[in-house]
N, C-alpha and C positions, 0 to 999 in steps of 0.2 A: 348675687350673693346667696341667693345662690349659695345652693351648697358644693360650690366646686374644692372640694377635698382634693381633687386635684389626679392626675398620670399618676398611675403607677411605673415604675421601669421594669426591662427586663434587666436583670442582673446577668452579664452574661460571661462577667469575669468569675473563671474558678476559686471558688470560696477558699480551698485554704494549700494549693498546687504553688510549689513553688517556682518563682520565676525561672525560664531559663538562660545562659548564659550571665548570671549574677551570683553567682556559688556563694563569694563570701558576705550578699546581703539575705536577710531576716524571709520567711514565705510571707504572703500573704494572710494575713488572721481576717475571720469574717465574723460577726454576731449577727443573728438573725432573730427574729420573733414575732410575734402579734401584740397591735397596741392601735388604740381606736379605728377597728372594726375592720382593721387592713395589716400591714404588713412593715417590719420594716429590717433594716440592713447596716451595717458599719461594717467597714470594709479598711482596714489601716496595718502599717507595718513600722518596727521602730528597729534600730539599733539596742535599742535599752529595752530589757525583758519586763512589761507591765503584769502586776497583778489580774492576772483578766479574770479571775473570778470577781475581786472587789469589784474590776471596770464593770463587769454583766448586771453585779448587784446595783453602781449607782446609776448604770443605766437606765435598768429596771423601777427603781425610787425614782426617778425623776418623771420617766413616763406615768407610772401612777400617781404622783404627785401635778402635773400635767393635765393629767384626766380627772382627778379630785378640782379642778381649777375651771374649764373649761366646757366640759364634756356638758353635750345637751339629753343624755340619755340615762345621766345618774343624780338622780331627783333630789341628791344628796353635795352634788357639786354647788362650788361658790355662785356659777353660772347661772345654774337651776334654782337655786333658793333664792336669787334674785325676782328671777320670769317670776315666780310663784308669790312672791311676795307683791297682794295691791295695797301701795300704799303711794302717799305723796310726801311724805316722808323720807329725807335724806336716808340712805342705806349705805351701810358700811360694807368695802370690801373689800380685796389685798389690793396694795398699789400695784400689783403685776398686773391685775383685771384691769384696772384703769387705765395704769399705761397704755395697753392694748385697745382699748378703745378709744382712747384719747389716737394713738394712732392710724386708729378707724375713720376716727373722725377728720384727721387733717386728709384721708383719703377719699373720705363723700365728698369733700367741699372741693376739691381740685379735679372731682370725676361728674361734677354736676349731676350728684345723687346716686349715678348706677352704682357703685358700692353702699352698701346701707346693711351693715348686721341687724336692724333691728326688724329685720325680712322676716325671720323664724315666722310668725302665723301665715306668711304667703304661703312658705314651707309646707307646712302641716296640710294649709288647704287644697294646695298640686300634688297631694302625697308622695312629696319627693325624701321624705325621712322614713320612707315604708316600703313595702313590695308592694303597693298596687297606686303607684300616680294616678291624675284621674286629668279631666279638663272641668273645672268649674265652672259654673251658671255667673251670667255677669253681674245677677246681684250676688253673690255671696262674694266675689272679689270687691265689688262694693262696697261692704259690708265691711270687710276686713282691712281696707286700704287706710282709713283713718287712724289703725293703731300702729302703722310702719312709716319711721321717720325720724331719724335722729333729731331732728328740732322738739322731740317729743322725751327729749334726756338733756339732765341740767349735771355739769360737773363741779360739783360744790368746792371739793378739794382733792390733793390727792387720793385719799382714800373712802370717799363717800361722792355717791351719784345719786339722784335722784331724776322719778320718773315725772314726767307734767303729767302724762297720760297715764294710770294706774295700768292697764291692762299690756301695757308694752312688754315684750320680750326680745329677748337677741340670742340669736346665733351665731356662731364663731370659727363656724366650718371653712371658711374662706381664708382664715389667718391663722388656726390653730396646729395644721401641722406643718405651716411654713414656721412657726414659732415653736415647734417642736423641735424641728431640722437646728435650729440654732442651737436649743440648748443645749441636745445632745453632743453638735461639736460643741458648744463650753464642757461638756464632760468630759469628751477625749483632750482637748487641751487640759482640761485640771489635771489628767493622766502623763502630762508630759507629750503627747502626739501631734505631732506636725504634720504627718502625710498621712490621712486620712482621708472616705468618703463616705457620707452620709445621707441615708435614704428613705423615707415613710411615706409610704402611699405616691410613689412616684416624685416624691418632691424632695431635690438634691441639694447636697451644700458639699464642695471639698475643698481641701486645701493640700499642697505640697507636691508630692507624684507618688507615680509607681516607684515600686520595689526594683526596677529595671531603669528610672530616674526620668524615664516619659512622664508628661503628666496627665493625670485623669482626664478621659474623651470622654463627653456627654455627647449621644446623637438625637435630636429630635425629629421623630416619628412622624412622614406622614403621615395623612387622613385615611388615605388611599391605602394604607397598609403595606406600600411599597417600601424603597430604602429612607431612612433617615435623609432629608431634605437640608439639615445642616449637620457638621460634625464640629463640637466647643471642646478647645482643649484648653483646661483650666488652669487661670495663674497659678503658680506654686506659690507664690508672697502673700497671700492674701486670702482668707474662706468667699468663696463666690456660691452665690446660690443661683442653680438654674430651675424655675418653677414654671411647668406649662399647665396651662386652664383651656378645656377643649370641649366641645357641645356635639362632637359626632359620632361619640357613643352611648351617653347616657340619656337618654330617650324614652320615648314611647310611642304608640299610634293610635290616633284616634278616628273612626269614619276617613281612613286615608293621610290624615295630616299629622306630622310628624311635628311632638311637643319636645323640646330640649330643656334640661333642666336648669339651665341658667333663667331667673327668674328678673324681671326686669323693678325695683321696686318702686319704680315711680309710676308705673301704668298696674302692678301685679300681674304682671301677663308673660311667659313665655319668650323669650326673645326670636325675633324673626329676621336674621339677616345672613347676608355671606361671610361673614367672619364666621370660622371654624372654631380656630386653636390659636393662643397667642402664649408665647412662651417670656417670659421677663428675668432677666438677669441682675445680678446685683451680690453687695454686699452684704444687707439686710435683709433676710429671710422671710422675716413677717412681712416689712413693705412689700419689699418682691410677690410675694403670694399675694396682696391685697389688689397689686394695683394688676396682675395676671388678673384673677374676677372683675374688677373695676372696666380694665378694656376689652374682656371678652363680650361682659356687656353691651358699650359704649356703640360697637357696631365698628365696621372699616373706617372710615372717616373722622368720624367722630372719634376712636381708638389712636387713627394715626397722628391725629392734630395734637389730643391731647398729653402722646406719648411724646412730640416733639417739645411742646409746651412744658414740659416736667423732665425732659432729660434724661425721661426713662428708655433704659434699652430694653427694645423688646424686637420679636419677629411675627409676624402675625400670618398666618393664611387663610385668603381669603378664598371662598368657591366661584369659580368662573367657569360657566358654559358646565362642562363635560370634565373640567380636571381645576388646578386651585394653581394663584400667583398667590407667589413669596414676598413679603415687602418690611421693609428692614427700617427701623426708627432710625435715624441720624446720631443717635447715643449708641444704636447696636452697631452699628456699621463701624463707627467709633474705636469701639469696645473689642470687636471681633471681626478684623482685618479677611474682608475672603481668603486671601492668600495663606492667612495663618490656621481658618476653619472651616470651609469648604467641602472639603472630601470628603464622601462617603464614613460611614462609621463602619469597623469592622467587627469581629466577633471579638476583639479585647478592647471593649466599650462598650459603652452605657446608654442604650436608646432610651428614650423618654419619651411615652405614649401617654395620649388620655384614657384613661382607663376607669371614669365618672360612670 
């Protein structure tokens, strides 16, 4: 937990070209911008002419409203005045915070700890919220390891938490813009939009189809930087989130050995195994992103047990030898028939790369 903020995509559908062979449906409209430290995208087409300047503006409000909420980098967020506050004293906050951590929490106890938001000082001390990561000395993880732990936060009520441990803080980078992806689709639904796609820092949610009545192809990106290893073509009934968590780009080196930013918080250490990239499916965007950090952690085994155990669909690759097996949870296989998503992605679809 690690701060898997998660893949970016490439967007490689033209922003606003209209379809061809479909004359009498709507182009393709696209909004794009910046919002927590990356990038994001909606990509939708209606029959029915939407306001898109209001849409832009409550786009805009929600993201900043979002980042006034969550954001661990403005000392002025609900987030932040938390960490900053040492107290044992109940602390008030929105039931949205809570929610979300109350969500957190049903995900530590079913991932035997490798999810943990309350990671932020591992964070700080791998300098993985900076430009210059480092590898620390094993006492200063020492050191640090007794103030990360959810058993270390009491949930009094809905809207007040309190810390056991005063000096505890949490981070939210793991669920913040899977829980972004959602709201924005509730924005384009309050807009009336059914066929819509949605996208922040790599992490997707659509629902309906294209403007040509295909529906939205998600490809997920090799390691290898070869072709997309699956291609998801998403229900139209239904907002699906595809959210991948990946440790084979955000990095560093230290005397030869290669540190990844997934941070384990039960040991504070660096995760060391052949799990790569696990990508998780769903209809809940927070979960979906929580429980992607949760089994990226977890490790192969341990990921794939636990993924069967919980019913979650995920794909996970793991590194073998000289190249990586593919290996599919019993929910994803499920979920997403080879015969129906198999195929290569091509360039009118949406690869999805870890881009951490």
């Amino acid at each position: 937990m690690q701060r898997t903020r998660l893949s970016t995509a490439w967007l490689l559908l033209s922003a606003t070209a209209a379809v061809a062979g479909c004359a009498r449906r709507p182009a393709l409209e696209t909004l794009t911008g910046l919002a927590q430290g990356t990038t994001y995208t909606l990509q939708w087409w209606s029959l029915e002419r939407i306001d898109q300047s209001a849409f832009a503006q409550a786009v805009t409000a929600e993201l900043e409203r979002i980042d006034a909420l969550l954001s661990n980098y403005r000392p002025d967020s609900a987030l932040e005045r938390f960490n900053a506050t040492s107290s044992a004293e109940p602390q008030a906050l929105p039931a949205e915070l809570v929610s979300l951590l109350t969500l957190a929490a049903e995900v530590h106890r079913a991932s035997a700890g490798c999810f943990d938001p309350t990671v932020r000082p591992l964070v700080r001390l791998w300098g993985f919220d900076g430009d210059a990561p480092r590898v620390p000395a094993d006492a200063e993880i020492a050191a640090v390891l007794p103030r990360v732990g959810f058993d270390k936060l009491e949930f009094v009520d809905p809207e007040h938490v309190r810390k056991l441990r005063e000096d505890v803080e949490i981070d939210m980078a793991s669920i913040g813009q899977g829980y972004t992806v959602a709201r924005l689709s509730a924005i384009a639904e309050q807009f009336h939009l059914k066929d819509y796609l949605v996208e922040i820092g790599g992490e997707l949610a659509g629902r309906g189809s294209r403007p040509d009545g295909r529906g939205w192809r998600v490809g997920i990106e090799s390691p290898d930087k070869g072709a997309p290893v699956k291609a998801l073509t998403l229900p139209g009934d239904r907002l699906t989130a595809v959210i991948t968590s990946g440790s084979y780009r955000h990095f560093f080196t230290d005397h030869g050995h290669a540190y990844g930013h997934i941070l384990d918080p039960r040991t504070g250490r660096s995760v060391e195994h052949a799990l790569v990239s696990v990508t998780v499916t769903g209809e809940a965007a927070a979960r979906t992103a929580a429980w992607g950090t949760a089994l990226l952690c977890l490790g192969p085994d341990a990921a794939a047990a636990t993924a069967e155990r919980e019913h979650i669909a995920a794909i996970m690759i793991v590194r073998a030898g000289d190249g990586f097996e593919i290996r599919e949870s019993p929910a994803f296989s499920a979920a997403w028939p080879a015969d129906a998503g198999s195929k290569p992605a091509t360039t009118l679809e949406v690869p999805v790369r870890d881009d951490r």
